[in-house]
LUMMIVEX-351787 format. One record per residue (C-alpha): x, y, z; residue in three letters; residue number from 1. Coordinates in steps of 0.05 Angstrom, whole numbers, plus 5000, padded with zeros to 4 digits. Layout:
<rs>
X; Y; Z; ala; NUM
...
</rs>
This chain:
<rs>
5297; 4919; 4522; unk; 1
5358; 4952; 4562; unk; 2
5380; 4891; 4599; unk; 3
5449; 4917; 4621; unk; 4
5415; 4986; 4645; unk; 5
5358; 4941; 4681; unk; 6
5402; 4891; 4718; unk; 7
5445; 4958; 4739; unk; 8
5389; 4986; 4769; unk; 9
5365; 4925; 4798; unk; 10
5431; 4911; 4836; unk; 11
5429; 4993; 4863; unk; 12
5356; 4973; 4892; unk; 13
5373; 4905; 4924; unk; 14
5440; 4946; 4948; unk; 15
5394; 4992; 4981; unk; 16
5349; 4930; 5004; unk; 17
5410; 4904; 5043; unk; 18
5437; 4972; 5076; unk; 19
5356; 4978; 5105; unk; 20
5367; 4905; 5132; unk; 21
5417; 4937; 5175; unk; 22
5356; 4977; 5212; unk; 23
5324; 4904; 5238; unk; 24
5401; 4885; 5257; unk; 25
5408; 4945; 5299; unk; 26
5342; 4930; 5342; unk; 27
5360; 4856; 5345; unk; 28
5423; 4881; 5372; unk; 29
5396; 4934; 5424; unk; 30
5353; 4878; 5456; unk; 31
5394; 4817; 5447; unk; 32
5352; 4774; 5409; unk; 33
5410; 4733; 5385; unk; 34
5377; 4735; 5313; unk; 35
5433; 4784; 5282; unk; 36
5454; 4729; 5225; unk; 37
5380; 4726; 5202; unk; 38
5400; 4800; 5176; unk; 39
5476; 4794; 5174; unk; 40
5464; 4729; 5112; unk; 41
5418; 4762; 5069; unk; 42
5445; 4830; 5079; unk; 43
5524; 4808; 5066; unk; 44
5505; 4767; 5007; unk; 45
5464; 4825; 4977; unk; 46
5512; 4871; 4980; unk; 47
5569; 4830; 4950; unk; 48
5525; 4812; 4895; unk; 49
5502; 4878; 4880; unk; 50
5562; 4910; 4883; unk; 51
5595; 4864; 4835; unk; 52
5530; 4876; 4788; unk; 53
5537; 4958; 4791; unk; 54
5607; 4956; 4784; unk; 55
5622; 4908; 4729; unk; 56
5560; 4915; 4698; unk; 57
5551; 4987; 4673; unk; 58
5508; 5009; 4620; unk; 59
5535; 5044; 4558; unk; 60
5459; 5065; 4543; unk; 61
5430; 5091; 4614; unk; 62
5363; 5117; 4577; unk; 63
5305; 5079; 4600; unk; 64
5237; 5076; 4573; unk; 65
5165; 5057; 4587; unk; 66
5185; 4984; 4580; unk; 67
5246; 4996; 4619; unk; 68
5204; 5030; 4680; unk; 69
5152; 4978; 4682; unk; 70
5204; 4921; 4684; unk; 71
5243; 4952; 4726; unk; 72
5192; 4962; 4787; unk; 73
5152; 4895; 4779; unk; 74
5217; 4859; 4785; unk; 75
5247; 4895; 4836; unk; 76
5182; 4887; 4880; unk; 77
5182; 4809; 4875; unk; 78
5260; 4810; 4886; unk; 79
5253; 4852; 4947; unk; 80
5202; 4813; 4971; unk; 81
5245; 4741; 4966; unk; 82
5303; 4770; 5002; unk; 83
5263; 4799; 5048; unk; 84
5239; 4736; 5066; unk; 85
5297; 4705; 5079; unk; 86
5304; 4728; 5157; unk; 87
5234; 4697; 5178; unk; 88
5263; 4638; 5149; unk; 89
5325; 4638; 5186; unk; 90
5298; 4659; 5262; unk; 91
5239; 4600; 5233; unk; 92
5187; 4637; 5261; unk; 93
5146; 4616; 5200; unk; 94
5131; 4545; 5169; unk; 95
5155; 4557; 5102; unk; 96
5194; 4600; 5055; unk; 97
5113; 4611; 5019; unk; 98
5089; 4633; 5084; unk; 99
5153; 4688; 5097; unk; 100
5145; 4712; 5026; unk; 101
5072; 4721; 5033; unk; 102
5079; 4752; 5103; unk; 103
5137; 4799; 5075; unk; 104
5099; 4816; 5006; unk; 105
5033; 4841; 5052; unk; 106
5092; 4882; 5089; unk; 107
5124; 4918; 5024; unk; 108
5053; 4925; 4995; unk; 109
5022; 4953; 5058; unk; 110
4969; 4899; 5060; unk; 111
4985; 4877; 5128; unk; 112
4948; 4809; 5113; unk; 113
4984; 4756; 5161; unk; 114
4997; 4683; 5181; unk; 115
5016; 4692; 5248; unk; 116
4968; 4671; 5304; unk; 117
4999; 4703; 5354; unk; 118
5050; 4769; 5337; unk; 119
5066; 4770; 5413; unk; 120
5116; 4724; 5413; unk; 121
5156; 4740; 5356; unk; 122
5222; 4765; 5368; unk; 123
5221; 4852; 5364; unk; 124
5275; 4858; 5315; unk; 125
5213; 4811; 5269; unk; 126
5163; 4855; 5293; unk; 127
5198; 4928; 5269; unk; 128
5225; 4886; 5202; unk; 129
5149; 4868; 5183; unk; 130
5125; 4954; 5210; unk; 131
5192; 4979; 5166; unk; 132
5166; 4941; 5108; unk; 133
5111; 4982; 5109; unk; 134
5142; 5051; 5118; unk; 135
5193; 5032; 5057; unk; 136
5128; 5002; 5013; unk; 137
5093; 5058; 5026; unk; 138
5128; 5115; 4990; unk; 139
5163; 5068; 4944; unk; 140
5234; 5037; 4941; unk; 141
5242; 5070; 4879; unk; 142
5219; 5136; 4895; unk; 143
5270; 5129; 4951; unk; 144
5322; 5106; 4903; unk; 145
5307; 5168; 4856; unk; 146
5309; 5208; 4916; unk; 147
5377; 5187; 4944; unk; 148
5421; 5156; 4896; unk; 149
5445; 5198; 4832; unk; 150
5420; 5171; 4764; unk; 151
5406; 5204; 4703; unk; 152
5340; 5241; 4692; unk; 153
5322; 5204; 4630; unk; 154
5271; 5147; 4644; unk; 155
5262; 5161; 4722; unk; 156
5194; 5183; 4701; unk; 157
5180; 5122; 4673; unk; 158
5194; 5084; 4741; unk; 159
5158; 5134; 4778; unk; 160
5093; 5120; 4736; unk; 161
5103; 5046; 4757; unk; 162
5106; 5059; 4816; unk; 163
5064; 5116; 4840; unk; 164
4987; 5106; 4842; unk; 165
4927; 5141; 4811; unk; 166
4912; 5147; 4739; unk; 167
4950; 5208; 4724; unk; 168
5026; 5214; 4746; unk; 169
5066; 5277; 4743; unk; 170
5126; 5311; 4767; unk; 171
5119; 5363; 4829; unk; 172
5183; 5411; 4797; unk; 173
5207; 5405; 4732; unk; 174
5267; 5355; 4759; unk; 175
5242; 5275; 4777; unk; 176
5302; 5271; 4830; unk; 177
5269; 5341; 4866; unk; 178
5197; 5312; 4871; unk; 179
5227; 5249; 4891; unk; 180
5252; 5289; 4952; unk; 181
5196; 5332; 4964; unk; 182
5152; 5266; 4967; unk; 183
5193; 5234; 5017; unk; 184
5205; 5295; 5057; unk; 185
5132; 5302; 5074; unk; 186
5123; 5225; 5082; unk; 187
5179; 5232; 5146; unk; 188
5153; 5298; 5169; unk; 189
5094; 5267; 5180; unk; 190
5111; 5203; 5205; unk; 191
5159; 5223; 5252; unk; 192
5103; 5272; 5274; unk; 193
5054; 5201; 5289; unk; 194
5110; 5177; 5330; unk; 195
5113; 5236; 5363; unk; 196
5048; 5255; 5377; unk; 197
5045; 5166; 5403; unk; 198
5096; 5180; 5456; unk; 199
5072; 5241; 5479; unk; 200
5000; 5198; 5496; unk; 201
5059; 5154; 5537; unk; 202
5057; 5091; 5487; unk; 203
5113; 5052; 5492; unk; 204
5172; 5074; 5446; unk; 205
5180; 5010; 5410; unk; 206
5109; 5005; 5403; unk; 207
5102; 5068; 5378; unk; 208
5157; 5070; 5323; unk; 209
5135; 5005; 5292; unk; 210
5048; 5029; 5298; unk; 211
5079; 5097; 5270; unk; 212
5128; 5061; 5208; unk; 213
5050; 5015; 5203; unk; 214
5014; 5085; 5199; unk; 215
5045; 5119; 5152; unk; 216
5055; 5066; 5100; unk; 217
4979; 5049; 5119; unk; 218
4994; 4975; 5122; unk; 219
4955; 4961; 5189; unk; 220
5019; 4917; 5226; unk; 221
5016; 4907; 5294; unk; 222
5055; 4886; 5352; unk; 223
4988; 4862; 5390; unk; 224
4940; 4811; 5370; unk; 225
4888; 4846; 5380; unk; 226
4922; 4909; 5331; unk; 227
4898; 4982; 5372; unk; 228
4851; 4957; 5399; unk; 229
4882; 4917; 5462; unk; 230
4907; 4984; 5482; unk; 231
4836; 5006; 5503; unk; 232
4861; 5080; 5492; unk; 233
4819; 5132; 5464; unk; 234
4869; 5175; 5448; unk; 235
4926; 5127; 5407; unk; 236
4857; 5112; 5359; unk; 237
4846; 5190; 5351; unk; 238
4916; 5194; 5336; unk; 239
4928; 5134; 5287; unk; 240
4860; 5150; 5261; unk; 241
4871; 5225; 5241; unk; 242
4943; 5198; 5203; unk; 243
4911; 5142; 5173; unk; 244
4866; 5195; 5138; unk; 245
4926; 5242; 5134; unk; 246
4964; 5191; 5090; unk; 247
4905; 5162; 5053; unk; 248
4908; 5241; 5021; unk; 249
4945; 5257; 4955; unk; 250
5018; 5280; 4972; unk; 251
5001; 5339; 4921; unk; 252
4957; 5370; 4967; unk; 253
5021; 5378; 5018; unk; 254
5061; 5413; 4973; unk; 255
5015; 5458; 4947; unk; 256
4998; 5480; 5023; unk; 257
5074; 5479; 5027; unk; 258
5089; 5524; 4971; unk; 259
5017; 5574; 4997; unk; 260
4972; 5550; 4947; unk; 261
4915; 5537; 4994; unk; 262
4862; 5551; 4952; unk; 263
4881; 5503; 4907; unk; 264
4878; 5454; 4958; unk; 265
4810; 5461; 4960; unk; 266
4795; 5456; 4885; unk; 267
4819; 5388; 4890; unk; 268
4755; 5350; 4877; unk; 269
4778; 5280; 4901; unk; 270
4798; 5308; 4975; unk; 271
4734; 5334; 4979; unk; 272
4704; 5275; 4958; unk; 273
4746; 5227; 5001; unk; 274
4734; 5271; 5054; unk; 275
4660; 5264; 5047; unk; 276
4667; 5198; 5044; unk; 277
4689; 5194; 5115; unk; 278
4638; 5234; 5145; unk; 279
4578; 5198; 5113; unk; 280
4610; 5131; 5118; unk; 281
4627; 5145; 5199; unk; 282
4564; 5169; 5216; unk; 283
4517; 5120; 5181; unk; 284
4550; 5061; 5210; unk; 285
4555; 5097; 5278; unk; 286
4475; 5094; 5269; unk; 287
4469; 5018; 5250; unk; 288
4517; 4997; 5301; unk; 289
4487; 5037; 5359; unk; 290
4454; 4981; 5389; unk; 291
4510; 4950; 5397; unk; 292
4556; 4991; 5441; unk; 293
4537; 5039; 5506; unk; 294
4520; 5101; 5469; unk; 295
4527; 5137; 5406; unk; 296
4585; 5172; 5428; unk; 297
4618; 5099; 5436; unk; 298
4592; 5079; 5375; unk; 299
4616; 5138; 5343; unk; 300
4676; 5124; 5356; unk; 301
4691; 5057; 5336; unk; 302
4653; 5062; 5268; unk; 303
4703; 5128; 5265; unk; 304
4769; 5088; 5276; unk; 305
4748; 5026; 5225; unk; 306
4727; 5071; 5166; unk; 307
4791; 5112; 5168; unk; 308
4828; 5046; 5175; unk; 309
4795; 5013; 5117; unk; 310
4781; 5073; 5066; unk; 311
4866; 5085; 5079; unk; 312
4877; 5006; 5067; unk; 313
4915; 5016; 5131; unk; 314
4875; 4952; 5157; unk; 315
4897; 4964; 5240; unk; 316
4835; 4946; 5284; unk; 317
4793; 4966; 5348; unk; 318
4733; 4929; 5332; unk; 319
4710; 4866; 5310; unk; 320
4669; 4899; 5242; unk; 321
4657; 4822; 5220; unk; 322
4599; 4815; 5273; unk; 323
4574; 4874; 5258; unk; 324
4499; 4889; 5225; unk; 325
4504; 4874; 5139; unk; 326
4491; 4942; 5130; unk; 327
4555; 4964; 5164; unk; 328
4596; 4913; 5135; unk; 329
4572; 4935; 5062; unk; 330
4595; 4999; 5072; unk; 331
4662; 4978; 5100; unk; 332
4672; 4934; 5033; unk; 333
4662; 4990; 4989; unk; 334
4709; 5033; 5025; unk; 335
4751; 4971; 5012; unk; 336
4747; 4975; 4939; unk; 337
4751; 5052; 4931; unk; 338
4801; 5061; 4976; unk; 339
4831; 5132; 4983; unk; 340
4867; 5182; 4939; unk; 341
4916; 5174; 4880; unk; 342
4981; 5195; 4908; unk; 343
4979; 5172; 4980; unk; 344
5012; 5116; 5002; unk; 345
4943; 5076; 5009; unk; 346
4911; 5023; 4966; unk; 347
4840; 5017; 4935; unk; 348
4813; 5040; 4872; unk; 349
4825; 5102; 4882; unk; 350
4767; 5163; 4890; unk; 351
4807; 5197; 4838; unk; 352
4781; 5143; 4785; unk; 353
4713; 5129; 4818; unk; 354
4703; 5208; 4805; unk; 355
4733; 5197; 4733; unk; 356
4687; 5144; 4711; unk; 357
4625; 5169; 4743; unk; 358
4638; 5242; 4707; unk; 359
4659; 5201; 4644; unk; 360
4590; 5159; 4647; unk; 361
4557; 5236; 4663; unk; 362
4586; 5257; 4599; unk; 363
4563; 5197; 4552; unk; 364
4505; 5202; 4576; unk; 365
4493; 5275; 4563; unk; 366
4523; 5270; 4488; unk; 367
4472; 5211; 4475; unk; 368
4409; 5267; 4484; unk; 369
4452; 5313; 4448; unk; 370
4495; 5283; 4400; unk; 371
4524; 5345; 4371; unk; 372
4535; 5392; 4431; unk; 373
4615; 5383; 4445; unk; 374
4621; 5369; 4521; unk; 375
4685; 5361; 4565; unk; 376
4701; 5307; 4620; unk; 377
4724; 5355; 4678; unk; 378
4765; 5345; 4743; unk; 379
4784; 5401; 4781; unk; 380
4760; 5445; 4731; unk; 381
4803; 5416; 4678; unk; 382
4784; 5378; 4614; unk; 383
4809; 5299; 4625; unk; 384
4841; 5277; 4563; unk; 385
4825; 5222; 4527; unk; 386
4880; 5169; 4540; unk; 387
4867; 5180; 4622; unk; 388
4795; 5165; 4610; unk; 389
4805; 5101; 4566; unk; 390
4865; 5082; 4614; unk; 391
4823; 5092; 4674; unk; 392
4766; 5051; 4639; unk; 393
4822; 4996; 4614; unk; 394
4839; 4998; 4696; unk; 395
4773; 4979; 4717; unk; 396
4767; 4922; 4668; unk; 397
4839; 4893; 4690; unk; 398
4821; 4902; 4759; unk; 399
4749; 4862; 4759; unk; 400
4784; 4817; 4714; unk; 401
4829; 4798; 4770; unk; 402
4788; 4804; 4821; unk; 403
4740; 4744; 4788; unk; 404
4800; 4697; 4761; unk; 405
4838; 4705; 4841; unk; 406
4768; 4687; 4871; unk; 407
4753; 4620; 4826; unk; 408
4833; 4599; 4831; unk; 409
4833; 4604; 4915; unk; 410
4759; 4576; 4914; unk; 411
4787; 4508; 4869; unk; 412
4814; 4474; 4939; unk; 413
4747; 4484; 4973; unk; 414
4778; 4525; 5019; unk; 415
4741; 4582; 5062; unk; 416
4663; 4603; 5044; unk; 417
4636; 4652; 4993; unk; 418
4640; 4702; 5037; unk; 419
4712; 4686; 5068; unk; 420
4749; 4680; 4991; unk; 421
4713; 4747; 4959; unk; 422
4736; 4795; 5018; unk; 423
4802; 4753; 5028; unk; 424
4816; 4768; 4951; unk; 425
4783; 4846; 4952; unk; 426
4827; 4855; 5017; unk; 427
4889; 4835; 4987; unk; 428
4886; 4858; 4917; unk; 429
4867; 4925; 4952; unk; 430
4923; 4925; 5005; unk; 431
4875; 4923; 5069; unk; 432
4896; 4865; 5104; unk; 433
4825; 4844; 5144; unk; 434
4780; 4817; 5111; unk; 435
4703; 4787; 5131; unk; 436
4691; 4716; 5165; unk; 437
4762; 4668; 5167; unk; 438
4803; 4730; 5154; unk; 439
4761; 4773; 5196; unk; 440
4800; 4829; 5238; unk; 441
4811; 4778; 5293; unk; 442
4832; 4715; 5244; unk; 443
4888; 4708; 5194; unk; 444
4906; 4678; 5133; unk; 445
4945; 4619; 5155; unk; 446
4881; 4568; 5124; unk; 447
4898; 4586; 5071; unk; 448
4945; 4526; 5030; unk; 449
5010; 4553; 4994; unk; 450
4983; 4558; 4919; unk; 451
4923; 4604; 4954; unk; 452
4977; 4641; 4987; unk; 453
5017; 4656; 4923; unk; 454
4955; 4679; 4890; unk; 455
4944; 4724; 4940; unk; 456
5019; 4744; 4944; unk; 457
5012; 4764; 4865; unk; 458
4951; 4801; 4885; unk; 459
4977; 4843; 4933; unk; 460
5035; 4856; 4889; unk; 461
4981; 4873; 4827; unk; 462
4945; 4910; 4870; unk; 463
5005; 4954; 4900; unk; 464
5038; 4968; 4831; unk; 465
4965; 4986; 4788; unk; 466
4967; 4919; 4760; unk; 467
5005; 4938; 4694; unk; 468
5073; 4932; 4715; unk; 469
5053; 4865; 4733; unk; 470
5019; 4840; 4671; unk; 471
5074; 4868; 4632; unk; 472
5122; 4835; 4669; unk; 473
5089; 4767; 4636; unk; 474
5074; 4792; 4575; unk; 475
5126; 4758; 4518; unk; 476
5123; 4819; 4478; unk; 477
5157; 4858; 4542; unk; 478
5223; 4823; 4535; unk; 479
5234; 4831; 4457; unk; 480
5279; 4880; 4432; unk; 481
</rs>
């Protein structure tokens, strides 16, 4: 292990943690909140620590491997996350230092599960902290980092593997710092584009930056109780709707429209398939929940909203899905659990797997009733190698794994039903925020006590980093030399 060359690093991310704490200062300041040392402490500090660790602690070996990356990301998540914490603490707008890092971790992950009862009262320089969390989550720190800040080439793949999601992670151009900027490039195109296309439909501006920052990092934080709904606008769900898709999309796709390769765009099995997913999904719970609203039309358009809100893992609401028919609400949880596409900034599963493993299963299947016929695993009209297959299948052990042991921990208290501690566990481990019954779309997770909260905490953080980086992280084997 490179412990000089990972504590370096470390301090450059937690500097670039304190100079975004500036951004929450600045909107304190604009509407006089009187909260500016809640960012002025954590920030200051940060930066004096971190400068002293980049300066005085440099590296004479700055090559980082797969150890290295993995390290490097799960720690700098969970550091993030405890400074970030620090200004609910201070303005005390939360109970404990448990509930602000839980509330902050469902912000960086873009789980948007919360404790608050009521987000109407919190102070608005809280309010665009917890939305900005999202927007930074979304993409990555790191990406960012690689993006912005010069480093050496050698190992940034590494921490973009950690970081990035989907089973297969490559480079857009042949130089990491490049894709890191083409990535990010598109990410503000098109948010700034949401918060455009908001205030145009006359939203408020401050509403519409922070439901914009909550958008694209599809984490589903609101400044209303009752999320997009209370609006009661038809047009801000088309909107947020449309981008929640938009985002829930692999980046690649962008850049290959970007650089005119269109029809290649369209050879991309998992957009298809996600896209497919959207239409059937929309229009058979528009059906079941018919009954229940004035018309189809109306219908349509709530089931619409809620299945681009859940298969994105952005989690923002219009309806109340928990009272709707079990058919409905069995569809929404497996959106929950496949979630969207590998390199989007959403959560889930991830189609690109679901595809993997079904067309793997295909396969086996076929070789079984003919055992000496030589037949290739296929995605986009490419042979799948070995090692994604077996990773993908490793995934989906580690991931029901967790899933089961996170369920029987939060259930040991007796709090919440069946019902309540499954979809509060799938909801959080899958970066959706809402879940069914206690943590319905109109509830929260404040129930919950503070060892169920840290479980769910180190779910969201599995969850949002693939679940490796976090295992390794407590693995004694990752800290040898």
């Amino acid at each position: 292990m490179n412990y000089k060359a990972v504590v370096n690093i470390l301090g450059r991310i937690l500097l670039l943690e304190a100079i975004l704490l500036c951004c929450p200062l600045i909107v304190d300041l604009i509407y006089k909140e009187g909260n500016h040392l809640a960012y002025i402490i954590p920030a200051g500090s940060l930066a004096v620590i971190s400068i002293l660790i980049v300066v005085f602690l440099k590296p004479k070996d700055k090559i980082l491997y797969a150890k290295e990356g993995f390290v490097i990301t799960s720690l700098a998540w969970v550091l993030m996350s405890l400074v970030g914490a620090v200004p609910f603490v201070i303005t005390k707008v939360t109970g404990s230092f448990i509930d602000a890092f839980f509330e902050i971790v469902s912000g960086f992950t873009t789980t948007g599960a919360t404790i608050f009862n009521d987000v109407e009262v919190l102070p608005r320089s809280i309010l665009f902290w917890r939305s900005f969390s999202h927007w930074i989550g979304g993409m990555g720190i790191l990406v960012f980092m690689l993006a912005v800040i010069p480093n050496q080439e050698g190992g940034s793949m590494h921490i973009l593997r950690a970081e990035s999601t989907g089973p297969n992670v490559g480079k857009l151009v042949s130089k990491m710092r490049i894709t890191a900027r083409i990535l990010y490039a598109i990410y503000v195109f098109f948010t700034v584009l949401c918060f455009i296309f908001l205030v145009a439909g006359k939203m408020p501006l401050f509403d519409s930056i922070v439901n914009a920052f909550a958008t694209a990092g599809t984490g589903g934080f609101s400044t209303k109780n009752l999320s997009i709904g209370q609006y009661g606008n038809v047009y801000y769900e088309m909107v947020i709707a449309v981008f929640m898709l938009i985002f829930g999309i692999n980046f690649n796709a962008f850049y290959l429209i970007l650089i005119g390769r269109l029809k290649d765009v369209f050879k991309m099995e998992e957009v298809r398939a996600y896209l497919i997913m959207v239409i059937v999904a929309t229009i058979l719970i528009a059906v079941d929940i018919m009954s229940l609203y004035q018309n189809f039309g109306e219908a349509l358009r709530y089931s619409f909203f809620q299945v681009a809100s859940i298969i994105s893992t952005t989690g923002f609401g219009t309806a109340n899905f928990d009272a709707w028919p079990v058919f409905a609400k069995i569809i929404l949880l497996l959106l929950m659990i496949t979630g969207a596409c590998a390199g989007a900034t959403a959560g889930g599963f991830k189609v690109s797997r679901v595809l993997i493993l079904s067309k793997s299963s295909y396969t086996d299947l076929r070789k079984m009733l003919r055992p000496r016929q030589v037949i290739k695993t296929k995605l986009d009209g490419k042979p799948l190698s070995e090692e994604v297959i077996r990773n993908t299948k490793t995934y989906l052990t580690a991931y029901a794994g967790i899933i089961i042991v996170s369920v029987l921990l939060i259930s040991i208290e007796g709090n919440g039903g069946v019902e309540t501690n499954i979809s509060a566990v799938i909801s959080c481990f899958n970066n959706i925020g809402p879940g069914f019954e206690a943590v319905g779309p109109l509830c929260n997770y404040s129930s919950y006590s503070i060892f169920s909260k840290i479980i769910l905490a180190l779910d969201m953080l599995a969850g949002r980093l693939e679940i490796f980086p976090m295992l390794l992280l407590f693995n004694p084997n990752t800290w040898k030399k």
